[in-house]
C-alpha positions in Angstrom: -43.4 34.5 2.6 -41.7 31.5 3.8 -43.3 28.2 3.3 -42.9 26.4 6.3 -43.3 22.3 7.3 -44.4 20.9 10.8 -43.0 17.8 11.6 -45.4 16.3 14.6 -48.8 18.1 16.4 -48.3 16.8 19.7 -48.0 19.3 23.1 -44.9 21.0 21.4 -45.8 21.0 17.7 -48.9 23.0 18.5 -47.6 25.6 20.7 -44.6 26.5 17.8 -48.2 25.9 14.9 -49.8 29.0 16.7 -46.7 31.0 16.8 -46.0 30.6 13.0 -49.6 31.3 12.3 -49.7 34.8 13.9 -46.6 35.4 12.3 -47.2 37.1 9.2 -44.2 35.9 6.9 -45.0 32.8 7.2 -47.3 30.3 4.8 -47.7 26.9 6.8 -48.3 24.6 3.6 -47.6 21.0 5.5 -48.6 19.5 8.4 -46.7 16.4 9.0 -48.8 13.9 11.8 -49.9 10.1 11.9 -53.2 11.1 14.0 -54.9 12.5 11.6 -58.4 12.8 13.0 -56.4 14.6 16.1 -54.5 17.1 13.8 -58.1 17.5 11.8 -59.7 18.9 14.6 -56.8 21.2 15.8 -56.4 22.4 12.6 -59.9 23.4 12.1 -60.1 25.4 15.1 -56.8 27.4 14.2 -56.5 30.7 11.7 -54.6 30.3 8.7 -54.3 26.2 8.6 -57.4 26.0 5.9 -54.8 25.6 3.1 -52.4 23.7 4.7 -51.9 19.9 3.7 -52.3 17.2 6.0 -50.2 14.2 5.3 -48.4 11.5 7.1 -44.9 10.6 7.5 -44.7 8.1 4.6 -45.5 11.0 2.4 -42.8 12.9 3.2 -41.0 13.3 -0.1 -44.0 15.9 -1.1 -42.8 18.1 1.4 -39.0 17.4 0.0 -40.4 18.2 -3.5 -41.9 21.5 -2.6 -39.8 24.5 -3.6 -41.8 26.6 -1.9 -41.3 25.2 1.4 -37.9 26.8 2.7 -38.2 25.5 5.9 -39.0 22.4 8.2 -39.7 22.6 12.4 -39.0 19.4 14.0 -41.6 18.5 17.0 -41.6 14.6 16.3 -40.7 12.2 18.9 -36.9 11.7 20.0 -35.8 8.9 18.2 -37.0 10.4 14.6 -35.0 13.8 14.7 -32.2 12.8 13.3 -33.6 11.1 10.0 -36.1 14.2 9.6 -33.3 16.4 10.4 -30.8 15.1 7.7 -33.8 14.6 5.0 -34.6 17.8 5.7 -31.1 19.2 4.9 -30.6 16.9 1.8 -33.8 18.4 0.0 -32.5 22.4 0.7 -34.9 23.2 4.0 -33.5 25.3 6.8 -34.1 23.1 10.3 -35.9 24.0 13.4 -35.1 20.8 15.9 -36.3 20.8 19.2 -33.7 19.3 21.4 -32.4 16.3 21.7 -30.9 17.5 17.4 -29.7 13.2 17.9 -28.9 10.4 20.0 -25.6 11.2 20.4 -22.8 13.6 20.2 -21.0 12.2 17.4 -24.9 12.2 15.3 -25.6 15.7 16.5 -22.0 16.8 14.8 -22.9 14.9 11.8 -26.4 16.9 11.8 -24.4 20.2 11.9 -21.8 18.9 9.4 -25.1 17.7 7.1 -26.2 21.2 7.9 -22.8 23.2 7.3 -22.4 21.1 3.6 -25.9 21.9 2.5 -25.4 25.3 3.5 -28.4 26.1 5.1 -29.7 26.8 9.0 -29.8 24.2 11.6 -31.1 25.6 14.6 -31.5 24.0 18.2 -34.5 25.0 20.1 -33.4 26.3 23.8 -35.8 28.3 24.4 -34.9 29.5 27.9 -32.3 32.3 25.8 -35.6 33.9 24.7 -36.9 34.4 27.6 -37.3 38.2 28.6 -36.2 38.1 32.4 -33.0 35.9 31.7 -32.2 38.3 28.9 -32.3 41.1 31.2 -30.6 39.2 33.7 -28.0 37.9 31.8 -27.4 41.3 30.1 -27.2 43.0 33.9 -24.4 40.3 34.4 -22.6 41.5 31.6 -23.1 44.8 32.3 -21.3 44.3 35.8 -24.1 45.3 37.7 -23.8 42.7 40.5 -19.8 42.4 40.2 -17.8 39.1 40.2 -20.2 36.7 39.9 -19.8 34.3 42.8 -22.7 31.4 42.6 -25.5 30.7 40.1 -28.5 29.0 41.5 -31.2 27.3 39.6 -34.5 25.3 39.8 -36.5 23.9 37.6 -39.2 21.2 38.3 -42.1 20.1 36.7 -45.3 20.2 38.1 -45.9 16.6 36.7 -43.6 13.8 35.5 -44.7 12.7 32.1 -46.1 9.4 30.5 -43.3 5.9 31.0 -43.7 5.8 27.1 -42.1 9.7 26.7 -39.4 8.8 29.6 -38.0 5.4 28.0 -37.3 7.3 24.9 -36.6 10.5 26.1 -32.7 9.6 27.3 -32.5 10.3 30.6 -33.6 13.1 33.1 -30.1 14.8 32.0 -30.4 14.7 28.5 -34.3 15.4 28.9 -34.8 18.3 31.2 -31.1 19.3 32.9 -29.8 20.2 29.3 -32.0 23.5 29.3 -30.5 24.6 32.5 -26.8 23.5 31.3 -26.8 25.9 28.5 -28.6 28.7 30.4 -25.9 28.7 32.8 -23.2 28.2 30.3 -24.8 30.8 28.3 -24.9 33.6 31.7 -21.5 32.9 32.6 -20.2 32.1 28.9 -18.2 29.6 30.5 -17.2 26.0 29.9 -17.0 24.3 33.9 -14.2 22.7 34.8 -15.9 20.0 36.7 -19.3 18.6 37.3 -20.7 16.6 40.1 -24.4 15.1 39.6 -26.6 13.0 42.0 -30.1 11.7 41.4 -32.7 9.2 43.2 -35.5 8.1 41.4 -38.4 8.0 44.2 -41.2 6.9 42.0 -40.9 3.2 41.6 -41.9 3.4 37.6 -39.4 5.9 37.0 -36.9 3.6 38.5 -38.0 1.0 36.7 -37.1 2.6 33.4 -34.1 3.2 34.8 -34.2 7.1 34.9 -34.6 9.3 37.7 -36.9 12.1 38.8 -34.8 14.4 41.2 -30.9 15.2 40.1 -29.2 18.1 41.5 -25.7 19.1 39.8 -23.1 20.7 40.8 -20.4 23.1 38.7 -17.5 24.7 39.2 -16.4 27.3 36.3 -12.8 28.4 35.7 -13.3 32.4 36.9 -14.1 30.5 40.0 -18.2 30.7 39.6 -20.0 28.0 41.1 -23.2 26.9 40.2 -26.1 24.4 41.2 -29.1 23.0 39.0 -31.8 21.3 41.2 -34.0 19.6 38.6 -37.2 17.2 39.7 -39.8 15.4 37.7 -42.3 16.2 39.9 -43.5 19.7 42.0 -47.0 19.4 43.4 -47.6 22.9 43.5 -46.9 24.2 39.7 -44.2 24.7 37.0 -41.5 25.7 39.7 -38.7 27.7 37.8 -35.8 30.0 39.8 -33.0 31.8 39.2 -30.4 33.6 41.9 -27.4 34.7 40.4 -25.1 36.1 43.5 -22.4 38.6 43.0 -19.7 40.5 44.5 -21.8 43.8 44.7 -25.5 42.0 44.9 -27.6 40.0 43.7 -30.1 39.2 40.4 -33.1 36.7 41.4 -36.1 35.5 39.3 -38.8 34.2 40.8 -41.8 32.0 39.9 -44.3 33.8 37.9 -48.2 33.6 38.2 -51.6 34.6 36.2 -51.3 37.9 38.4 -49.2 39.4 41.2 -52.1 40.2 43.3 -51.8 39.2 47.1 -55.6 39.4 48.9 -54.7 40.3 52.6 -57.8 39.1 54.8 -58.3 38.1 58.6 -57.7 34.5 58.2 -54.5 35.1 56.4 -52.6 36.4 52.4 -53.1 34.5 49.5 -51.8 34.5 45.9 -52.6 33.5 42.3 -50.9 29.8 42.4 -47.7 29.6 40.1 -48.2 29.0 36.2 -48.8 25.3 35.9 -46.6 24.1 33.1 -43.7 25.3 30.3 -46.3 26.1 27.7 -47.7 29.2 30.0 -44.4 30.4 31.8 -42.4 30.3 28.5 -45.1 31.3 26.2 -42.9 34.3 25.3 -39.8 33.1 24.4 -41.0 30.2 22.4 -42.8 32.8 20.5 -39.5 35.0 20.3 -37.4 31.8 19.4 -39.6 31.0 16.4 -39.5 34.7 15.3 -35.7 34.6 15.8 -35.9 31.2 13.0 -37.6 33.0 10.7 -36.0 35.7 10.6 -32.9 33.6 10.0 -34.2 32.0 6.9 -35.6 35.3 5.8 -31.7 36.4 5.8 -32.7 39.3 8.1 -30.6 37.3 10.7 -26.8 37.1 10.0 -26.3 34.9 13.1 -28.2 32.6 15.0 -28.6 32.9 18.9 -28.3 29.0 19.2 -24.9 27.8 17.6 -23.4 24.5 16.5 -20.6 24.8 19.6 -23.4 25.5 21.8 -25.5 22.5 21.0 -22.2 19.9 21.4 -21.3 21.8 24.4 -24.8 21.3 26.4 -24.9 17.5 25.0 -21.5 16.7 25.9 -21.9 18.3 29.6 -25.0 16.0 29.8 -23.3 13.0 28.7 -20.7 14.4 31.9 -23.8 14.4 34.3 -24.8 10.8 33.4 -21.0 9.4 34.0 -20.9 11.5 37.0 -24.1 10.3 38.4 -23.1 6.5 37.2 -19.4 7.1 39.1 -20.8 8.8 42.1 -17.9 11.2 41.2 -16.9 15.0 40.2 -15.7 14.5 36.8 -12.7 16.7 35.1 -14.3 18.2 31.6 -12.4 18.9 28.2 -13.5 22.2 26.8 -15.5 21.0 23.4 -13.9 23.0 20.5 
């Protein structure tokens, strides 16, 4: 069994709480949360949490003290990763982070260089990897099904842009939401890009006034020649809205938006369809699940590498850090491969 810490029970910490539950090597023995009376009745109505402990952050050093707790998932607000992250490391847990790992790219290297002298797992959740019809797609691209890849094409908007309190600590739309399509596309073509080119508008005046944005679309060029185009928004009225073309010199690979069912109903008046899945929690149900089992299995040492490396991490941050110059410069900007 591996005895396993939750760091925060919000949206997030919940949906990776039911995946280690159902997972069958693992013991949840903490639950880390300041609303307690919110993480009570949660608790109560999940399987396997009866045993668990219930404390809050000013308790932490139990959870440092525990030898039976190998490892620790971070789901706590932005600005806290980085002190879980390295207290984790210091007391001997492997690290599940949720992205942003830090601030920064010169704190997210010292998270990996914490993790690298402690000598245990620090892992950075991007989930999209785990997803089955990007797997497929991505291995089809490697396969050389489609040829020379030519242009990569991706969406991804929310249905819904979230609270002014998440956004002002959240970065900015780059580091917050782009960064998941940056190292999916990195990861299809397993590319660095040569240059990047974003633009934004924030049309919601309280977006704006935080000084983010809620429509970007960004532009890369690769060095095979690949282009490739992320149109992100804050806000789709219609549902989680999340495609994929990937164009080739013999065809092409699409994925489209997914829904409760595929069932069209053809009547006189007209065709209608199952709206698409509302939010990330439904249409990536599967490869959060998959992710988490992919941890475990790390710490378990029934992994010998991890999908989600050190290089990869630095590499997505650093081309987000590009995006917000870019956007800032109204300019393509030349990138420097991150070793």
């Amino acid at each position: 069994m591996v005895g396993v810490a939750v760091f925060g029970l919000g949206r997030i910490g919940r949906i990776h709480t039911k995946n280690l539950v159902v997972n069958r090597s693992v013991e949840i023995r903490w639950i880390v949360e300041e609303f307690h009376e919110d993480a009570k009745e949660f608790m109560a109505g999940t399987l396997r949490l009866d045993k668990t402990k219930l404390i809050q952050f000013k308790n932490a050093s139990q959870v440092w003290n525990d030898e039976e707790t190998q490892a620790v998932i971070v789901c706590t607000p932005t600005c806290t990763h980085q002190t879980v992250i390295m207290d984790a490391l210091s007391a001997g847990k492997a690290v599940f982070c949720e992205k942003p790992l830090a601030p920064d790219l010169t704190s997210v290297r010292d998270c990996y260089e914490k993790a690298e002298d402690c000598g245990r797992p620090l892992f950075c959740g991007f989930n999209r990897r785990f997803d089955p019809s990007k797997r497929s797609l991505r291995d089809r691209i490697q396969g050389g099904e489609i040829g020379q890849v030519h242009r990569i094409k991706i969406v991804s908007r929310d249905p819904k842009a979230p609270t002014l309190k998440y956004l002002k600590d959240s970065g900015d739309i780059f580091h917050d939401c782009v960064v998941h399509e940056i190292d999916l596309v990195c990861w299809l073509t397993n590319e660095f890009p040569e240059t990047v080119f974003a633009q934004g508008h924030a049309f919601d005046p309280r977006i704006a006034e935080v000084g983010d944005l809620d429509e970007t679309l960004v532009s890369l060029k690769f060095p095979s020649g690949i282009l490739a185009t992320i149109d992100t928004g804050r806000e789709a009225s219609f549902g989680y809205d999340q495609r994929l073309e990937v164009h080739g010199s013999k065809g092409m690979l699409q994925i489209g938006n997914m829904r409760p069912t595929e069932v069209t109903v053809h009547k006189s008046d007209g065709a209608t369809l199952d709206p698409v899945q509302y939010f990330f929690a439904e249409r990536y149900a599967e490869s959060y699940q998959l992710e988490m089992t992919h941890f475990i299995d790390i710490v378990k040492g029934e992994v010998n590498s991890m999908e989600v490396t050190m290089e990869d991490t630095i590499r997505a941050t650093r081309l987000c850090d590009i995006c917000s110059e870019s956007f800032r410069k109204n300019q393509a900007i030349t990138c420097v491969s991150v070793e």
